[in-house]
C-alpha positions, 0 to 999 in steps of 0.5 A, spaced: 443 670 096 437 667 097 430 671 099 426 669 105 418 667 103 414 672 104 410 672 110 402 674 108 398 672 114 400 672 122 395 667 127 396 669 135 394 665 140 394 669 147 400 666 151 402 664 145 408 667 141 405 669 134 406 665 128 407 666 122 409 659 118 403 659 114 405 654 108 403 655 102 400 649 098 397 652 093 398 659 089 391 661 094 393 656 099 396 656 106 397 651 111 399 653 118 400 647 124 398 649 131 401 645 137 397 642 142 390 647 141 385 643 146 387 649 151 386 655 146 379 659 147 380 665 142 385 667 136 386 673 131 388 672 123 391 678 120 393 679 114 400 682 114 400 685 107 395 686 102 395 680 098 388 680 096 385 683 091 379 687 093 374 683 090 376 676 094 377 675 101 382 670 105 376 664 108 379 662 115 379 654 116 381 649 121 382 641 121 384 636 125 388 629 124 389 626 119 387 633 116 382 631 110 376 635 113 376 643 113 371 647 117 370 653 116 372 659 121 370 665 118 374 671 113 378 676 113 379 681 106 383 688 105 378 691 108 377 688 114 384 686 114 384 682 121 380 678 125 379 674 132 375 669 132 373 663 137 376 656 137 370 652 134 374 645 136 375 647 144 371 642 148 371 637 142 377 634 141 381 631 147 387 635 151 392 631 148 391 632 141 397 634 138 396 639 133 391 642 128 392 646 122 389 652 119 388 653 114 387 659 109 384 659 101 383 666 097 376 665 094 372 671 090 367 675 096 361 671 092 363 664 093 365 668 101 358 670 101 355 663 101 359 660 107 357 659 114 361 658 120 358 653 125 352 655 125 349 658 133 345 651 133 351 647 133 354 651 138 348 649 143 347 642 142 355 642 145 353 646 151 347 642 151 351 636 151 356 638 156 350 640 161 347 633 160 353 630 162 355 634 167 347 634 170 349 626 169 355 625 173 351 631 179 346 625 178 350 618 180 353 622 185 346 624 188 343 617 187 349 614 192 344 617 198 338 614 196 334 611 201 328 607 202 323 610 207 317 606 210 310 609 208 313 614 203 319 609 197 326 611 194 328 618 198 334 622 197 337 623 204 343 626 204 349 631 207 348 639 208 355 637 204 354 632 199 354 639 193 360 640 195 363 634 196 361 632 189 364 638 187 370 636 190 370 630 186 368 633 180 374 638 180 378 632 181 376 628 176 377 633 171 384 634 173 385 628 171 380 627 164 377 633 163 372 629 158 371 624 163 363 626 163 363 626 154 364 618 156 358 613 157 
């Protein structure tokens, strides 16, 4: 009779049925793949039996394709045993991405102490970015009505309507590529 592998950790994703097929790579280790992460706003880790010794922590990770890249997320220990955390690649990878990995290492709490997860800096410059090219797209829209008055140069003539209809086309853009403002 075989035994089943013992199951340490559990990742949820809301909407989405909890997963618990980390891999084990390594004796400290673990490799769990998600599908199609571009949608997924939040998710929780939780320890589901105490495997850690109380000294260590397990360091949260993810990656994308082809994988070799590991960004660090956060922890969870024995005594925090569960966590939820933001998903750091929302908004920077396509929606089409077929998958990530997750990814959990056991460490000592010192070497957890020196770790920082994206830091708020970072977190900016992407709404930043994202403002930017959305205020660009507003922009092009807006120069479509401008006009050349006598006497006073360039003007802005436009419709009591021309937000909503940008608007209109936005969203209608965004059904279709909701990067398409990331593109130059």
């Amino acid at each position: 009779m075989s035994q089943k592998p013992q199951k340490f950790f559990a990742c949820v994703f809301p909407g989405r049925p909890v997963m618990t097929e980390f891999k084990r790579v390594s004796q400290t280790r673990f490799v769990l793949n998600v599908p199609k992460p571009a949608s997924l706003r939040d998710f929780a880790i939780t320890m589901l039996t105490p495997c850690i010794p109380k000294d260590a922590g397990a360091t949260i990770y993810f990656s994308l394709p082809p994988f070799k890249d590991w960004q660090y997320i956060g922890s969870i220990t024995v005594h925090m045993p569960s966590q939820i955390f933001h998903s750091p690649w929302r908004g920077i990878i396509p929606p089409n991405t077929p998958g990530l990995q997750i990814g959990i290492s056991i460490e000592p709490k010192k070497f957890i102490e020196n770790l920082h997860p994206q830091s708020q800096y970072e977190e900016e410059k992407k709404l930043i970015s994202s403002v930017q090219g959305i205020a660009q797209d507003v922009y092009k829209f807006l120069s479509s009505f401008a006009k050349t008055i006598p006497n006073r140069g360039d003007m802005l003539v436009m419709p009591a309507k021309c937000l909503d209809q940008w608007l209109k086309k936005f969203e209608a853009k965004h059904k279709r590529d909701p990067f398409f403002w990331m593109k130059k």
